[in-house]
N, C-alpha and C positions, 0 to 999 in steps of 0.2 A: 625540417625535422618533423616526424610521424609526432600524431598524438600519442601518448602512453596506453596501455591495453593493458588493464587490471580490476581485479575486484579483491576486494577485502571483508570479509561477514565476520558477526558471532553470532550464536545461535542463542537464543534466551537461556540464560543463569550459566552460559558457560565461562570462563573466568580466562581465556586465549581466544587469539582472531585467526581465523583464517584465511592465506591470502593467494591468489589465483591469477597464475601470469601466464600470457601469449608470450613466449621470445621473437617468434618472425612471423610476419603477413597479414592481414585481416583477419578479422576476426568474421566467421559464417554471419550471413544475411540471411533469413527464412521471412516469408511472405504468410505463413500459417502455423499455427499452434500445432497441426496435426505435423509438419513438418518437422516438428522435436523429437518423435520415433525414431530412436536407435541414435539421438545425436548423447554426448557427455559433453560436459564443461557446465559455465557459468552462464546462466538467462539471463538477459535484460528486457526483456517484451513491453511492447506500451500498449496503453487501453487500445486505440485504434493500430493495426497494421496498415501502412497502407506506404507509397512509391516516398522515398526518403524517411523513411520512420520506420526498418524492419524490426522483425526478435534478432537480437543481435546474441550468438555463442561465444563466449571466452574461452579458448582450448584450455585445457589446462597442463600445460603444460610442463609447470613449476606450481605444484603445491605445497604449502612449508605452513606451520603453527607458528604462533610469535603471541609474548605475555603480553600485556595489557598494561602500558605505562600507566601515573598518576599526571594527567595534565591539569595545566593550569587553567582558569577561568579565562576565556577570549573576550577581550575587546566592545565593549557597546555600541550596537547599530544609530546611525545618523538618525536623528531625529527631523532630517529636512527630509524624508522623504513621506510626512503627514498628508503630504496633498496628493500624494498619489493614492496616500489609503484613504483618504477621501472619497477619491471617486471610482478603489473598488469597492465602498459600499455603494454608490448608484448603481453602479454596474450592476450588484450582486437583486439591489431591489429590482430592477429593471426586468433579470432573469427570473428572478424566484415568480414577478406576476405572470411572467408567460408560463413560465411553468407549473405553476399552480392551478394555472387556468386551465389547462389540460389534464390536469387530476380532476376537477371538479367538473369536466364535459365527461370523464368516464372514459380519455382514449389510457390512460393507464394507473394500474394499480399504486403501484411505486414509479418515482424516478429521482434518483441522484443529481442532486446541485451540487456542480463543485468552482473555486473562485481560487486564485492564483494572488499573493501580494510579497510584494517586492521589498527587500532591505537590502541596506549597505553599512558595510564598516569603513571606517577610516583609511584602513590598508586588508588588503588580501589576507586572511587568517588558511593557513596550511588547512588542506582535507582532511589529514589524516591527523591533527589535532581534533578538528570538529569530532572523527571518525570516533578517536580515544574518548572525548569528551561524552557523545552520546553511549558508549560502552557502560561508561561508569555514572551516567542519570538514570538509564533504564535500561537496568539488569533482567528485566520480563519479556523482552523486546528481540525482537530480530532486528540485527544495526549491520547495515550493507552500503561499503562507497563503492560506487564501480566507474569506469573511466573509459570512454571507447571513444572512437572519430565520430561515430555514428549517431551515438545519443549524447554524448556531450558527458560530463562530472555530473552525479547524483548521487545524492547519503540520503538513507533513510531509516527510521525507526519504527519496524511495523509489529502490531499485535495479531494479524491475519494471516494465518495458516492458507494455503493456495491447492497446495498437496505437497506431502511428505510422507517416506517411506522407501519400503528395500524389499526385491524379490516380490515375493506375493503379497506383504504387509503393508497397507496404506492405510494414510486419515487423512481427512481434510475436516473444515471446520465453517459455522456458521456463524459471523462477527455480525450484529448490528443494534441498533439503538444505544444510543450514548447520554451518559450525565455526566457532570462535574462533582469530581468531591470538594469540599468544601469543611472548616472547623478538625472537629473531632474526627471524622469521617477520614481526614489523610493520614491518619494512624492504622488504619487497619485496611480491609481488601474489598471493602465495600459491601458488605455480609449487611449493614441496615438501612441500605438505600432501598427505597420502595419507588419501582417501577412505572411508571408512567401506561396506559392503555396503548397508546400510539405507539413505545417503544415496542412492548412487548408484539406487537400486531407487525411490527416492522421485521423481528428476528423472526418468525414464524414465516413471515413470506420468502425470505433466505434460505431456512433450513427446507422450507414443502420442495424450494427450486433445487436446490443441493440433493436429496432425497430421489428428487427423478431423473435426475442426469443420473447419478449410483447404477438406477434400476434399468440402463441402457450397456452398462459395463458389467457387472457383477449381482448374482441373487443373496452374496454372503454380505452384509452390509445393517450393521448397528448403530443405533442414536443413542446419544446422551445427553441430557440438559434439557430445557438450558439453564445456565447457573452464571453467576455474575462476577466477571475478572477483570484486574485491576490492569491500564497501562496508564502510565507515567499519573500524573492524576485526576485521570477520567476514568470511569468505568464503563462495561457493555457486558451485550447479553452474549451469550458462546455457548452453542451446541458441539457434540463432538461427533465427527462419525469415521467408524474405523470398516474397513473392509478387505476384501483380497479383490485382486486380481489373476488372473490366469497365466497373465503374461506381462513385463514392465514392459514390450515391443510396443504395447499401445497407449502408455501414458500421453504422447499427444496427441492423440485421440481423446483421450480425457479429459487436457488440455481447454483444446478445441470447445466441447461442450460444456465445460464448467467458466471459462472467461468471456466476458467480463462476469462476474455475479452480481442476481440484485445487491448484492451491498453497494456495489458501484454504477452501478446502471441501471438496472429498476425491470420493470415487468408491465406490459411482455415485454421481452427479452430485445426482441430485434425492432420493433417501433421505439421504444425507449432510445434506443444506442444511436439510433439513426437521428431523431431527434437528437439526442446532447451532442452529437459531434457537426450537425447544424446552427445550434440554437447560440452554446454556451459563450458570451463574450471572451475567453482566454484560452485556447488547444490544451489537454491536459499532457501530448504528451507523451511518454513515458512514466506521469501520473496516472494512480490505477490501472497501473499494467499488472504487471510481476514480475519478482526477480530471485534469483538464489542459485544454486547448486544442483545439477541437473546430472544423478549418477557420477556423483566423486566422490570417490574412497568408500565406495558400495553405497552411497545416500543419496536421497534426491528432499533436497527441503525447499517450495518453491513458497515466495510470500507475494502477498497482496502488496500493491507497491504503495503504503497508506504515510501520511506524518512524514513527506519526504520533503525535499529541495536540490532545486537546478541551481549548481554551484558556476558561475563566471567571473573570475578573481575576485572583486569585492564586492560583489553581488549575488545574491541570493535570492531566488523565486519561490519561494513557499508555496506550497499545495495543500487544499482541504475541501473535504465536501460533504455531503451528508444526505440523508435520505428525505426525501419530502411526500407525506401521503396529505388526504383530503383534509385531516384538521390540524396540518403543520402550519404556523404563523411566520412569517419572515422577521421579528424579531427574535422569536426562539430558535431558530435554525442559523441566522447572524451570529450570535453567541457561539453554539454550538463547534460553528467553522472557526471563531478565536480560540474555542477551545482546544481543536488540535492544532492548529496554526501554532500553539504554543508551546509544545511539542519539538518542532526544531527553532523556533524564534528564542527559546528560553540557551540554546546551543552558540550565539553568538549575543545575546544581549545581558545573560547573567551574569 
């Protein structure tokens, strides 16, 4: 029997999911971002492209709306699996010294740590529970399950704009540096958290990279921000930038030059990426890739693939990572990565 070929999204604050079926054959195989010119359906792209690991398209063949059940709280994660998260914190120190140590030789500005840990439940908890359940934690959020032979079950819940847009009308957006709310703070949208140097130095190298890819596609192109938005309960920084196009024939072209972004990979651009898909103890993947809706029902909303997990009956691989410049400390960046870790951990242990 074929694996199932589907995807299910909602779009932040919309209150219905959308869901997006192949009836017969595979689902397209692309080896390049620039390869999405002139394709429709559902993206699944992972950080790295490369021979078993393509962007995978979901035709769409059957697209339908459907409400948004009230489900119930799932199941709590096995607590024998402490020794495994044991030693992905070595792992994670292990990485951050090599990698730190090359911010501080000056071979790069930024680079992205990201660390992978593992839970289980007692029995298999349905997708499309989880799916429902992260629907109705965060309503701010892009929540996407998608299913293919290719990349295997992944849900995730992202705050990161990729690009979206219709005809000549695009935005994309600049996500980076993060804090925790905490007390009084998770009452509101994070309007009196005060900013960190490092964070702010972090989003500015996003937005300058974001800015010059623009200036290779389009002269009509506006910033805004940055200004401070709440997911689930962490905050970051977000610049906005809206522009035109000439033509939607070259969004992956656009693609192409905007993925990965420093938020996920760091700067420069291509030392960085070579390095993490050397260095990193865990493949991300189909972490920080991208995924979404690629010209369905006149829209294209693609998101950064951030706060996700690789679903295998009753296990679950969690993903998170985070940015590292020269005066990031491997305790505050540790944290940092629990804190969206918790993001879909809170999705099967609440």
């Amino acid at each position: 029997m074929s694996s199932p070929v589907f995807a299910v999204y909602r779009l932040p604050h919309e209150d219905y999911a959308t869901l997006v079926s192949q009836t017969g054959g595979e689902p397209v195989e692309l080896q390049s971002c620039a390869d999405l010119n002139g394709q429709r359906g559902f993206v699944v792209a992972p950080f790295e492209v490369k021979s078993g690991q393509p962007i995978v398209v979901i035709r769409p063949d059957e697209v339908s709306r459907q409400q948004l059940p009230v489900v119930d709280t799932p199941v709590s994660a096995d607590a024998a699996l402490c020794e495994a998260q044991a030693r992905g914190r070595s792992y994670y120190a292990i990485d951050f010294a090599n990698y730190h140590a090359q911010l501080m030789q000056g071979s790069f500005r930024k680079i992205v740590l990201a660390r992978c840990a593992d839970e289980q439940t007692p029995a298999a908890i349905d997708p499309m529970q989880l799916f429902y359940h992260a629907c109705q934690l965060y309503p701010r959020m892009f929540i996407a399950l998608v299913s293919t032979p290719q990349s295997g079950t992944w849900l995730t819940a992202t705050p990161e704009i990729l690009l979206e847009g219709s005809g000549q009308e695009w935005r994309t957006i600049a996500l980076a540096g993060t804090m925790k709310l905490v007390g009084d703070q998770l009452s509101g949208e994070g309007e009196t958290v005060t900013w960190t140097t490092k964070n702010i130095e972090e989003q500015r190298i996003v937005a300058t990279y974001i800015a010059e890819c623009l200036e290779q596609f389009t002269g009509n192109f506006r910033e805004e921000g940055p200004r401070t938005v709440r997911a689930a309960d962490l905050v970051h920084l977000r610049s906005d930038f809206t522009f035109t196009l000439p033509t939607n024939g070259r969004v992956g072209d656009l693609l192409q030059s905007l993925h990965p972004t420093p938020a996920v990979c760091g700067l420069p651009k291509r030392d960085a990426f070579r390095f993490i898909v050397s260095n990193e103890h865990t493949p991300r993947r189909y972490y920080s890739g991208f995924m979404g809706p690629l010209d369905i029902q006149d829209s294209t909303n693609l998101y950064v693939s951030l706060r996700c997990m690789n679903i295998e009956g009753n296990r679950y691989h969690l993903y998170a990572g985070g940015g590292l410049l020269k005066d990031s400390t491997e305790e505050q960046e540790w944290l940092e990565t629990e804190a969206k870790l918790e993001t879909m951990r809170r999705l099967i242990t609440s």
